[in-house]
N, C-alpha and C positions, 0 to 999 in steps of 0.2 A: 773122188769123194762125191757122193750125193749130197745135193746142196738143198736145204729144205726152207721155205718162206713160212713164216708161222703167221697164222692168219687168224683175226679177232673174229669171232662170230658173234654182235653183239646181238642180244633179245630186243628185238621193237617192244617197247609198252606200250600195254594193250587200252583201249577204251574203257574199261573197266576197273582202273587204275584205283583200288581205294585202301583205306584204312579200316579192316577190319580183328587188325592185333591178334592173326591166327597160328603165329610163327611161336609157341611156347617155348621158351630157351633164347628168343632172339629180343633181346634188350628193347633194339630200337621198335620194335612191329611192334610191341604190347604197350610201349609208353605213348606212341600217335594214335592207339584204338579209339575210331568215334569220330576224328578228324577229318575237315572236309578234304578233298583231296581234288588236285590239278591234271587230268589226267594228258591234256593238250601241251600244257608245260613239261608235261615227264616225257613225252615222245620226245620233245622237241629239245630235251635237255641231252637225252638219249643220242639223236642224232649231230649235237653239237657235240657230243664226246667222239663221234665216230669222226666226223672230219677231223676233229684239233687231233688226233692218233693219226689218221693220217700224212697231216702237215706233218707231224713229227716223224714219217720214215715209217708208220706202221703198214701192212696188210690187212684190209677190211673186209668182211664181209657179215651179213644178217641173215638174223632168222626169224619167224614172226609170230604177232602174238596167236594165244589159242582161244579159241572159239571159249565166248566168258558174257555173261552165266551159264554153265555145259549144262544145259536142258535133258541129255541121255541120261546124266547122274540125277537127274532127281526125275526124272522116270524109274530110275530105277531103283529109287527109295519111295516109291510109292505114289508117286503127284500124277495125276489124271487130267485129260483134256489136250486143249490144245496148245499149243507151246507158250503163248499168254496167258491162259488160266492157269498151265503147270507151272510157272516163275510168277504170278499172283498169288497162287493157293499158296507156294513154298515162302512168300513172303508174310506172307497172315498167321499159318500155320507155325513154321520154323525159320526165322530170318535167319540164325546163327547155320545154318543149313545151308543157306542162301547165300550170304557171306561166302562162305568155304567155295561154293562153285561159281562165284566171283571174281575170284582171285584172279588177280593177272601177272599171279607169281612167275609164271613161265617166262618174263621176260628176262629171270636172273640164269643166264645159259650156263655159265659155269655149274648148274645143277643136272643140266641135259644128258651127259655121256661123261664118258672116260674115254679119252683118244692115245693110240696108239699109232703113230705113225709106218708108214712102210719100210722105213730104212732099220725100225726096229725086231719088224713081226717075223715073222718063218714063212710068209705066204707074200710075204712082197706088196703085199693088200695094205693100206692105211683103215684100221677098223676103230669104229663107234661105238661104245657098249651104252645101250640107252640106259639112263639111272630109273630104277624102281620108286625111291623116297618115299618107300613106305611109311617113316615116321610121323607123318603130319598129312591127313587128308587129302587136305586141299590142294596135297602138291602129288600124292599116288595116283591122282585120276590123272597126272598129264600126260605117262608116259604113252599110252598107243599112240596120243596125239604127235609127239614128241618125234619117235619114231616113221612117222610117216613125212613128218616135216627134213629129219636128217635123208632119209631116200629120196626125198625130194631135189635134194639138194645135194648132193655125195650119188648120184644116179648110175652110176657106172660100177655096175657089180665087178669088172675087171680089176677095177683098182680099189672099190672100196667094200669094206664089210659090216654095215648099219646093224647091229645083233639086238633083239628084244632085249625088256629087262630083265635081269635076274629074276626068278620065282620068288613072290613075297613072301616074306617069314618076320619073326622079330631076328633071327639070326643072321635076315643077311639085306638087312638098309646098306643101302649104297645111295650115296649122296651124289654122287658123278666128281667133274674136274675140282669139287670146292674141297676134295681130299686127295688130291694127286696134284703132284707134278714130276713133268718131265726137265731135268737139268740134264745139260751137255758142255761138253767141251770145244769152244767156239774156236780154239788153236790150236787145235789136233788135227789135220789129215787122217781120216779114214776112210778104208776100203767101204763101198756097203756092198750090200749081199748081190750078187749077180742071181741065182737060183734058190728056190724056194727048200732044197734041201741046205743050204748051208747054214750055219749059226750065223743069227745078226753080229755086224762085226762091229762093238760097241764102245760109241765114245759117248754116251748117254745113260745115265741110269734113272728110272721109275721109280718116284718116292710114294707109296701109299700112305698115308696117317691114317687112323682108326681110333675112334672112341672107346670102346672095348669090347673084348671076344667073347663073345653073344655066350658061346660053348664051354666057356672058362668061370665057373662061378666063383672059382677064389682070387680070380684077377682083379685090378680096383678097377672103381669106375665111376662112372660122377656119381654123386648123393643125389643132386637139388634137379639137374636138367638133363634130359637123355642123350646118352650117348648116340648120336644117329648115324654114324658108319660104325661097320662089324666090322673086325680081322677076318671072317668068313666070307663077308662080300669084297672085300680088297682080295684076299687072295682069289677068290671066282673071277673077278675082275680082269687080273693079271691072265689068268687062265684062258677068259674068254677073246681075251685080246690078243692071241695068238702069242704072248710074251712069257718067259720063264719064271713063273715064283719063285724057283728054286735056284734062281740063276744069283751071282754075285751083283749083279747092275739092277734086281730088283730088290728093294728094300720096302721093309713095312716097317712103322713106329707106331706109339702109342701117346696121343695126344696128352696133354698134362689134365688127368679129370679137374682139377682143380680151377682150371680155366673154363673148360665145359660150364659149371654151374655158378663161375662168374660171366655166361653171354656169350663163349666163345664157339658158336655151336658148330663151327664148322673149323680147319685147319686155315682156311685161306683167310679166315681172321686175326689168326695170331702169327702167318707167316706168309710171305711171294716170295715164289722164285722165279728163276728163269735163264738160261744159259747155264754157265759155272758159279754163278750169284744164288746166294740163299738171305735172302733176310731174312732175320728172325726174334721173335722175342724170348728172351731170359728164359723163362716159363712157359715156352709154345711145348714143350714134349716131356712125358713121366720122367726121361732121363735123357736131360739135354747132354751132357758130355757120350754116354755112349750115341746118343743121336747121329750128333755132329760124326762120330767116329764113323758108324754106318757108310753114314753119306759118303765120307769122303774116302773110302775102302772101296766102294761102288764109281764113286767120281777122284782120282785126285787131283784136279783142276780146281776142286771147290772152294769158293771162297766162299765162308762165314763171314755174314756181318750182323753182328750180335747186335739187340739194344736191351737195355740192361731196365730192372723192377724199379731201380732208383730214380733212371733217367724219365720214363713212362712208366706206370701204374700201368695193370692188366685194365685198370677202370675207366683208363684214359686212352691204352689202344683201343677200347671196345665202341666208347662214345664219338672217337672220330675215326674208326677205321682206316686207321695209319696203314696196317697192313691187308687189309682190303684194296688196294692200291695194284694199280698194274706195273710188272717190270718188264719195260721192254728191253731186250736184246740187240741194241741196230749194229752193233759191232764190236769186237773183243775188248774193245776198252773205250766201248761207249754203252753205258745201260743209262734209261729215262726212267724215272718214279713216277706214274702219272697218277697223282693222289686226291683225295675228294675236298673240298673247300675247308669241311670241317678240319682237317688234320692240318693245314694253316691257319685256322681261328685257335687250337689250342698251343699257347707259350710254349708249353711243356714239349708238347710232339715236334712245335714247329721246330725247336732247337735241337734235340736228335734227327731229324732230315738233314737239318743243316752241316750237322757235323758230320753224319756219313757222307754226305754231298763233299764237303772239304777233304773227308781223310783220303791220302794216295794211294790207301794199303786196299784200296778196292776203284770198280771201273763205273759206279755209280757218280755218274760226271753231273746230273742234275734234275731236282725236281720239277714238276706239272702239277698244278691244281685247278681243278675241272668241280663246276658246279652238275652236284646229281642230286639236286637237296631232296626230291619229292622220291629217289631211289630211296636215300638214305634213311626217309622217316619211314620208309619200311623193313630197313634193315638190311642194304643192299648197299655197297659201295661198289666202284669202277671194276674189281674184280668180279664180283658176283653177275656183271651185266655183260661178259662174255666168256664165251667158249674157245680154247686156244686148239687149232687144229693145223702141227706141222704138215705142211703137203712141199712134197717134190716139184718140180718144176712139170713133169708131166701129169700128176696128181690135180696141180692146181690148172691146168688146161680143160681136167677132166669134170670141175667142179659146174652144178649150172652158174653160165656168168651173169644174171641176170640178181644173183645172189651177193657176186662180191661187189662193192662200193667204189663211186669215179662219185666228181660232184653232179654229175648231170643226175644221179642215182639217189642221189643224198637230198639235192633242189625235188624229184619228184615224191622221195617219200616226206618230206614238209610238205610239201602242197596236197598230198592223200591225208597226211594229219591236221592241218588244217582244215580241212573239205569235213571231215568225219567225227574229232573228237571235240566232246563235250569238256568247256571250259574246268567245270566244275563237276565232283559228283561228294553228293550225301550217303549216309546208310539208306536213307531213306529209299534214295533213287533207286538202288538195288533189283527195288522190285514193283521199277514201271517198265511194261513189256517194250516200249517202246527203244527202252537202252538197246534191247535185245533185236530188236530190228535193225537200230543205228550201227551195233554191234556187227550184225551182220553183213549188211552193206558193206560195209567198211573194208572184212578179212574178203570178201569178196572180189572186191576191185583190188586187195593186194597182190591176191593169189594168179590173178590175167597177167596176159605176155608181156603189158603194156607196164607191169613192175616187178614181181619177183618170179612169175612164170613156174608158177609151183603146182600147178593141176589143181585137182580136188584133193585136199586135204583136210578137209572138215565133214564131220556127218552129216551136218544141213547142205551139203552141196552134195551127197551123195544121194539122199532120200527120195 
């Protein structure tokens, strides 16, 4: 059996860290619009989640933030001069403009790709599918950035396959990992594939969710907030990831609209899996019993752990991101809840944790709650702040290690965040050139041998 270490990629947050409420559909971003924001704190919160995952038996690694305010994007809506006068004028001119290529959304990685591991693909390759996320701006412009950051990192075209993102359309958003997961069977022996003709020999099946099918106009779909994964781009997905859409271990659902346009904008808010563990709520899918059945047709190792509308309101998973929450896998009848502070400040949720935590009839043996507060007021809990990428044991040899996480890794990128980011940032700040220098410096010195060893990966380093 090929033995696979699944490894966290979390996003560094970036210098630019703010609140400018651009996330329409996401509860939390639109209610902190205006807010001053911490952005020294969010790194530093960021990297206290990555150690405490590791104390707890996780595999670490990062990936960093993206060049913010991206100066090409408002060249290329029109702003003239020099890279100060073009983030001046854009602030005079059009702040809400300015905002948008602020954003230091990139650091929520579970948006970055769709990961298919080697043990699963026909090419023996562990491949990337970079996410488009055409839906919202702010977050479309990341992808070239995005994709040079995973070849940066994944550098070994022998083992790995970085793929652009899908062609944008409204019919094919692809949100990346925040609509997929991969569940497996952690007590099955199996063969894996020895050569690239044989069929993956599967004790894993790919669960796509999808808001609705772009190409289906009689199908439901939310009223109030966009649907932002397609059934077209989950199945392209599956395709470009060298894996079978067509196969029984891949499965696609259709998220409950109903939740969509109560805040649910993405699946990994109303559900984590991981291993043979699915948590889920009541109302995470248009047809939770056939759902369940899918899945477990695809896996029958599955275990269901439902939490029911009674126990949690959709309104109460949403505000603490109960299921925003990471599940780690450390062993067949060991999985950790690593959940955000909020989902222990509310009575309600803390008492369904606690009882999935008690019941024997699943291997969820105990919760973690990790403070990500300056994530959350933007609408990001511990899920959204990484990327889960199975790698083999020669896979993860193959990865740059200057990427995955030890403490001596951890002590330097504190002390780069201390060095660089500004305690505090206003709307205001947005647009003194000066962030953008600080800004630069900063990804600068990340990208050198001396921390993540990532070449040139920014267009200011290429110019």
């Amino acid at each position: 059996m090929s033995h696979l270490i699944e490894v966290n990629f979390d996003g560094l947050v970036g210098p630019t860290h703010n609140y400018a409420g651009l996330s329409y559909g996401n509860v939390a971003s639109t209610a902190n619009v205006g807010s001053t924001s911490r952005p020294r704190a969010a790194a530093l919160q960021g990297i206290a989640k990555m150690r405490r995952l590791m104390e707890l038996g996780a595999a670490q690694g990062v990936l960093p933030p993206q060049e913010r305010p991206h100066v090409p994007t408002l060249r290329a809506m029109g702003f003239n001069g020099d890279d100060s006068e073009v983030v001046e004028s854009a602030f005079r001119i059009d702040p809400v403009l300015l905002a948008q290529v602020s954003s230091a959304s990139a650091m929520w990685t579970a948006n970055a790709a769709t990961v298919a591991p080697s043990t699963d693909t026909y090419d023996l390759r562990t491949h990337l599918l970079t996410a488009n996320l055409v839906s919202m701006f702010h977050r479309s412009i990341e992808h070239p950035t995005t994709g040079r950051v995973l070849r940066a990192v994944f550098n070994n075209p022998s083992r790995f396959a970085v793929h652009a993102a899908l062609p944008p359309s409204p019919a094919t958003g692809d949100e990346g990992a925040a609509n997929h997961t991969r569940l497996w069977d952690d007590q099955t022996r199996v063969l894996a594939k020895t050569s690239p003709i044989d069929s993956p020999a599967f004790a894993a099946a790919h669960v796509f969710v999808y808001g609705a099918a772009a190409n289906d106009k009689a199908a439901s779909r939310p009223a109030r907030f966009p649907a932002r994964q397609t059934l077209e781009a989950s199945r392209a997905a599956a395709r470009v990831l060298a894996i079978d859409p067509e196969a029984a271990h891949t499965v696609f659902l259709q998220q409950n609209p109903a939740v969509i346009d109560a805040g649910v904008f993405h699946n990994d808010v109303i559900a984590v899996g991981s291993g043979r563990v699915l948590l889920y709520h009541q109302q995470a899918f248009a047809d939770e019993a056939s759902a369940i059945d899918t899945i477990r047709a695809a896996l029958p190792a599955l275990v269901p752990v439902r939490i029911g509308a009674d126990e949690v309101p959709v309104a109460a998973a949403v505000s603490s991101y109960l299921f925003n929450s990471q599940l780690l896998a450390l062993a067949p009848d060991r999985y950790i809840l690593v959940a955000p502070l909020e989902a222990e400040h509310d009575p309600r949720v803390k008492a369904a944790v606690d009882r999935v935590v008690a019941d024997a009839d699943n291997p969820i043996v105990q919760a973690v709650y990790l403070d990500v507060r300056e994530s959350m007021r933007n609408g990001g809990g511990p899920a959204c702040l990484r990327l889960r990428v199975p790698l083999s044991e020669g896979d993860m040899k193959a990865v740059n290690p200057a990427c995955i996480m030890n403490e001596r890794r951890l002590r330097a990128l504190e002390e780069w965040v201390m060095t660089y980011y500004p305690e505090e940032l206003t709307p205001a700040d947005l647009g003194d050139p000066t962030l953008l220098r600080e800004s630069r410096d900063a990804l600068d010195a990340l990208t050198r041998p001396s921390l993540l060893d990532l070449g040139s990966i920014y267009e200011f380093q290429t110019r």
